[in-house]
C-alpha positions as CSV (number, residue, x, y, z in Angstrom):
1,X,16.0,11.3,10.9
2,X,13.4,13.7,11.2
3,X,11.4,14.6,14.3
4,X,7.6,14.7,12.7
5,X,6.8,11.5,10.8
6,X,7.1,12.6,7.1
7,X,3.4,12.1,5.2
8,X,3.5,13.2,1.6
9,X,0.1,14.4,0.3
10,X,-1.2,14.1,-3.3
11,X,-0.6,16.9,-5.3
12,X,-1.0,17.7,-9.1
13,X,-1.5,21.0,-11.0
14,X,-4.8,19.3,-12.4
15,X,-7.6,17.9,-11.2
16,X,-7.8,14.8,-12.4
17,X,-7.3,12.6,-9.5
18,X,-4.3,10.7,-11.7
19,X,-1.1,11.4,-12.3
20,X,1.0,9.2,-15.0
21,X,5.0,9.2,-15.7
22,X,7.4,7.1,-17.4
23,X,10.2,6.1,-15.0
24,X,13.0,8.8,-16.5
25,X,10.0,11.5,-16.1
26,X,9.8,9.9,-12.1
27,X,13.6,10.6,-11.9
28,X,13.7,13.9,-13.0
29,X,10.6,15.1,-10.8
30,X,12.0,13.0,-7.7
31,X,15.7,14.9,-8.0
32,X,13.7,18.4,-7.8
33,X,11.8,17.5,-4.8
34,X,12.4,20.0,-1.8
35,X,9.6,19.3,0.5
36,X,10.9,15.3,1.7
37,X,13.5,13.2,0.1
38,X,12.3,10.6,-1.7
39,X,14.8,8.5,-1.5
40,X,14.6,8.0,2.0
41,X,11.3,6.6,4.3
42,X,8.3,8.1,4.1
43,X,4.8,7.7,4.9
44,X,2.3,8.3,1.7
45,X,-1.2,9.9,1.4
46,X,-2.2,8.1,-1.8
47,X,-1.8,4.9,-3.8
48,X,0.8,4.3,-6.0
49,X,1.2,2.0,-9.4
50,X,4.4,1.0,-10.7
51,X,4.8,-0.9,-13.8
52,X,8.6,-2.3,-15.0
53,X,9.2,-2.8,-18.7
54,X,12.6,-3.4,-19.0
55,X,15.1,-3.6,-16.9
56,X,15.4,-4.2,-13.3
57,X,14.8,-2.2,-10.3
58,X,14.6,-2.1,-6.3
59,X,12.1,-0.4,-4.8
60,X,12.0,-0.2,-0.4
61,X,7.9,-0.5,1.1
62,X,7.4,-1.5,4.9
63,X,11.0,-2.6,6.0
64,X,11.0,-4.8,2.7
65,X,13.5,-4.3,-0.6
66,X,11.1,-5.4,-3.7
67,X,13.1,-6.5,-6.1
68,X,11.2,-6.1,-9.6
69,X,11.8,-7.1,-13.4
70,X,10.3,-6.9,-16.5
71,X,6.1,-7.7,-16.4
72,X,6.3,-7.3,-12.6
73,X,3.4,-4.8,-11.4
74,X,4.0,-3.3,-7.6
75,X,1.1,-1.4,-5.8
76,X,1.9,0.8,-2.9
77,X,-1.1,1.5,-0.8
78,X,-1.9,4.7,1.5
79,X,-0.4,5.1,4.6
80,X,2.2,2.7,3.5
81,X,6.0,3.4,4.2
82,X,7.9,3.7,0.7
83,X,10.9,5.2,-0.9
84,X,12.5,5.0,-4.5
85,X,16.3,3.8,-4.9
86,X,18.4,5.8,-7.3
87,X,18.5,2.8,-9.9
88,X,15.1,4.2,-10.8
89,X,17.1,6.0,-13.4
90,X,18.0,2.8,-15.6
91,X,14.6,1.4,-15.1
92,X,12.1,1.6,-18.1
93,X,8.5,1.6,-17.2
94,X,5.2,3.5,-15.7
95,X,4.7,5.1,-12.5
96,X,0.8,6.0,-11.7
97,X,-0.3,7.9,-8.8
98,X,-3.9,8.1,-7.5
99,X,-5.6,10.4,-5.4
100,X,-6.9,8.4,-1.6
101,X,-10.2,9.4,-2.0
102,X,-10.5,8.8,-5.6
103,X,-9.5,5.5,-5.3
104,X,-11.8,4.7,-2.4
105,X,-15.0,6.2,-3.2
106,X,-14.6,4.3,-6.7
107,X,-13.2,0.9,-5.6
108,X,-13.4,0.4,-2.3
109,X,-16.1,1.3,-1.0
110,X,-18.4,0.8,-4.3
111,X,-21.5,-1.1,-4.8
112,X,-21.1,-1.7,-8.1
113,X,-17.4,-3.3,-8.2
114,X,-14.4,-3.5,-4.9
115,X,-10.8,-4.4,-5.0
116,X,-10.5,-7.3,-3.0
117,X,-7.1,-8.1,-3.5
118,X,-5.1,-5.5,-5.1
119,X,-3.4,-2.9,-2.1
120,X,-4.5,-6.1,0.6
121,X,-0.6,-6.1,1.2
122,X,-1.7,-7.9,4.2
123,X,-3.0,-11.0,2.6
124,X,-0.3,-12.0,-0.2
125,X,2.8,-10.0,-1.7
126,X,2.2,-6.2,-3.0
127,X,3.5,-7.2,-6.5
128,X,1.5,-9.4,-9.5
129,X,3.7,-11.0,-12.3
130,X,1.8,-10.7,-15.3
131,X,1.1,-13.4,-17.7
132,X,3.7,-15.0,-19.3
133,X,1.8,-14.8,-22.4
134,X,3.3,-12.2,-24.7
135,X,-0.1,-11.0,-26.2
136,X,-1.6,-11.0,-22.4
137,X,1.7,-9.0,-21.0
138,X,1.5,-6.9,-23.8
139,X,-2.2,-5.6,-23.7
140,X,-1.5,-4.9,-19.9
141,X,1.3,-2.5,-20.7
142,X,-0.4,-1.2,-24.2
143,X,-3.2,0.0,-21.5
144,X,-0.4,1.9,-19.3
145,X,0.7,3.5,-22.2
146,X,-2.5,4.5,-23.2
147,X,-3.2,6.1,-19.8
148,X,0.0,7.8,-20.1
149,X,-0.6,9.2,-23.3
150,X,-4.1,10.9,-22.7
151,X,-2.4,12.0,-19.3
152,X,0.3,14.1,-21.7
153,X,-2.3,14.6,-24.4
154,X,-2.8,19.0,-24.9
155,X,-6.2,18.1,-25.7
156,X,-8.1,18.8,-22.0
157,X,-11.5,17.9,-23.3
158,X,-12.9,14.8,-21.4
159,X,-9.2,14.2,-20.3
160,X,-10.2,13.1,-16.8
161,X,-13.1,10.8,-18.1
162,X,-10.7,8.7,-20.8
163,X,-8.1,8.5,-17.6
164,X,-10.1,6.9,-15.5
165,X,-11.6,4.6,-17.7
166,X,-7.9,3.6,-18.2
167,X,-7.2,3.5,-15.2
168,X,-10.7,1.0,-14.7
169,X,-9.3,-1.1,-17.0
170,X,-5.5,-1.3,-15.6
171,X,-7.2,-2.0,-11.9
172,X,-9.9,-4.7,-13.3
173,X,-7.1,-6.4,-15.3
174,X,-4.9,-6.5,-12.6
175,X,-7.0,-7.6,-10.3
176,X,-8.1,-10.9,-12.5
177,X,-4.0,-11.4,-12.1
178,X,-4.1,-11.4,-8.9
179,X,-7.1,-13.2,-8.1
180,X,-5.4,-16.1,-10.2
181,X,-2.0,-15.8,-8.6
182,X,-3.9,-15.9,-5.1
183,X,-2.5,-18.3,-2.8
184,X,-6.2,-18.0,-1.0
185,X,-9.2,-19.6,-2.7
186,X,-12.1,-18.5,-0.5
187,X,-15.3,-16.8,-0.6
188,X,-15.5,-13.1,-1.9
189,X,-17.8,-12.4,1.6
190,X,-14.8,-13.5,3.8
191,X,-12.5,-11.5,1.6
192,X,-15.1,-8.2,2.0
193,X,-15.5,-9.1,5.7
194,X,-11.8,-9.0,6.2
195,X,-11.4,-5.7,4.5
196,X,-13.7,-4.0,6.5
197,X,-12.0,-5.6,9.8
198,X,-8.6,-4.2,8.5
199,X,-10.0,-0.5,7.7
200,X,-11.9,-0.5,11.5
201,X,-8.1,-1.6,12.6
202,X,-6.3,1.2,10.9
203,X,-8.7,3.8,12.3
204,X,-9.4,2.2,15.9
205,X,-5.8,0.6,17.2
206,X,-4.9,3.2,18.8
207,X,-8.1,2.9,21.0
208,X,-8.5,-1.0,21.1
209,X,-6.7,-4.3,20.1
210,X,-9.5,-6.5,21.1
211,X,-11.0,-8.7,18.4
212,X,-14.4,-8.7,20.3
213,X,-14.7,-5.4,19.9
214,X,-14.0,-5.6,15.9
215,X,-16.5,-8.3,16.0
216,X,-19.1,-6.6,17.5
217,X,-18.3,-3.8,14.9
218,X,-18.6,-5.7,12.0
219,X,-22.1,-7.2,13.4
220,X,-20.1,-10.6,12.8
221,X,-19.4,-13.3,16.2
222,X,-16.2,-13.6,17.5
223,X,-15.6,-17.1,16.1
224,X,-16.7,-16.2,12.6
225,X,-14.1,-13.1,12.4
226,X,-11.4,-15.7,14.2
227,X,-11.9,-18.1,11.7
228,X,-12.2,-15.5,9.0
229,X,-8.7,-14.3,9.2
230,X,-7.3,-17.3,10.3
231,X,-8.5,-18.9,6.8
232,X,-7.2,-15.9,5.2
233,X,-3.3,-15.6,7.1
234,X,-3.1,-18.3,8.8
235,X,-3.7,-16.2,12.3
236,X,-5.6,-15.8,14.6
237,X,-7.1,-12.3,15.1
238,X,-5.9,-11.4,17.9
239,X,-2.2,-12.1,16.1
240,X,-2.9,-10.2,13.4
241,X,-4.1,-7.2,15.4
242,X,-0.8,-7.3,17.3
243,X,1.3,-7.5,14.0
244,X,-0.7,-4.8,12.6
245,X,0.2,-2.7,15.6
246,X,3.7,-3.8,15.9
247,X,3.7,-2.7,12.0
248,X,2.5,0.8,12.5
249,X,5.3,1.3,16.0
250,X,8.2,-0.1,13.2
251,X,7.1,2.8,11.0
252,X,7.2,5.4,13.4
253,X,10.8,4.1,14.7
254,X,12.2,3.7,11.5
255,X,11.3,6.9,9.5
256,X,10.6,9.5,12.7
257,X,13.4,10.5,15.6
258,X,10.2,10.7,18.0
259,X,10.9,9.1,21.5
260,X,9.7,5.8,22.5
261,X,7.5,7.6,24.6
262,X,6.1,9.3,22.1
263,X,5.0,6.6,19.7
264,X,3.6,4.9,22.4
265,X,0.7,7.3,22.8
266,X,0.2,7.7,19.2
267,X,0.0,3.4,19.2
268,X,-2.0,3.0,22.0
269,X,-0.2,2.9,25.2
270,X,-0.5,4.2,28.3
271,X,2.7,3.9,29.5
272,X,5.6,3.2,27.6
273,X,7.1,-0.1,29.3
274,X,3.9,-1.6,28.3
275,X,5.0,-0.7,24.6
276,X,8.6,-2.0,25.2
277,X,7.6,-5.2,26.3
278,X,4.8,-5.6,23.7
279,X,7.1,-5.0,21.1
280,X,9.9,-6.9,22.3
281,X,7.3,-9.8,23.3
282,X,6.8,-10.2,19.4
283,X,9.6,-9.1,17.9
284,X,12.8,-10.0,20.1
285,X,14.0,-6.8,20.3
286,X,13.8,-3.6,22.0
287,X,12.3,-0.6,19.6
288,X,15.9,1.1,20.3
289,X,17.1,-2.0,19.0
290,X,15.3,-2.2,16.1
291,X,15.9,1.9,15.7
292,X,19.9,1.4,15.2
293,X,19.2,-1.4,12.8
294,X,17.1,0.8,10.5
């Protein structure tokens, strides 16, 4: 393992924000890597698509093996914890990566149109099956191509415009999927006010795991956030600040060699027996424990 937490930036020798390849173009780019291995855990900087069209393939994100087939659709969201398997190579399909920022000036953080859903990994399963419907599966993967084509296309004039109207159309399309597939039928306020409680979380853990305080942050009453996210996981928030935190100390043991001590300053803890016991409280292991087992 290494001793600093591997975080891959986006990079691309264009400014376009996108970057669009077919799996066997994925492959090639992934065996000439240098800077990480991609085929073990890492921590990303940006959002990733990944579209299967034939075949089958396995892909690792957050301690969990995603086991995807033909019209399955898997979104990997920053600050996520991924890595490709080497039967990427006999899969057929689309990988799409998008610049952070891009994604969440445009999406979500817009007036004009948010992604309630799509990348809420903590709501409902990363991956959307589309439509069994051939002419509905087929439109969806028509538009991938699309995207992939202007990507490759020589011609550089308005290139980034036609990608990102592409790419509008992939994200709007895919989130009518999974708005329909959602096990959660509630109101799109709730689902905005729990986004915002779970970006506040991702910047503030470290300094505060007290629902109260998220509350107060949100300008919302304790009761109202409670119920909020209990309607929406079936916990309570103060549960699912812990699982968020016991989340982010799994990463850090799992793709890092950094001591225990270590990881619990950069979760939260003052000392590091209150980290131990935390984690063990909610997880029935030590974190060397669960370090030997991953």
């Amino acid at each position: 393992m290494v001793k600093s937490f591997p975080k891959i930036s986006y990079k691309s020798q264009v400014e376009l924000s996108i970057e669009v390849m077919t799996f066997t173009e994925t492959y090639e780019k992934l065996e000439k890597i240098k800077s990480h291995n991609p085929f073990t855990a890492h921590k990303i900087q940006f959002y990733f698509i990944l579209v299967i069209t034939k075949n089958s393939y396995s892909h690792y994100v957050d301690f969990e093996y995603y086991n995807l087939k033909e019209g399955n659709v898997l979104f990997i969201a920053k600050n996520q914890v991924h890595h490709f398997t080497k039967n990427s190579k006999k899969a057929k399909g689309f990988c799409i990566v998008i610049n952070g920022d891009f994604l969440e000036k445009n999406y979500f953080i817009s007036k004009n149109i948010n992604l309630n859903r799509l990348y809420n990994y903590h709501l409902e399963t990363p991956v959307i099956f589309l439509p069994k419907g051939e002419k509905d599966k087929k439109d969806f993967v028509s538009t991938v191509k699309k995207l992939h084509q202007e990507y490759t296309l020589p011609n550089s004039f308005a290139k980034s415009e036609m990608l990102r109207a592409y790419l509008h159309i992939i994200l709007i399309k895919a989130e009518r999927v999974k708005e329909k597939q959602s096990v959660s039928d509630v109101k799109q306020h709730w689902l905005e006010i729990f986004n915002n409680f779970r970006k506040l979380l991702s910047v503030d853990y470290v300094k505060t795991r007290s629902s109260r305080f998220y509350a107060s942050e949100l300008l919302v009453s304790y009761k109202f956030l409670n119920d909020v996210v209990k309607e929406l996981t079936g916990k309570t928030a103060k549960t699912f600040i812990d699982d968020f935190v016991i989340i982010e100390i799994k990463r850090y043991l799992s793709s890092s060699s950094l001591s225990i001590k270590e990881i619990s300053y950069k979760t939260g803890f003052e000392e590091p027996a209150n980290m131990i016991k935390f984690f063990k409280k909610n997880t029935t292991k030590t974190p060397l424990q669960f370090r030997k087992e991953f």
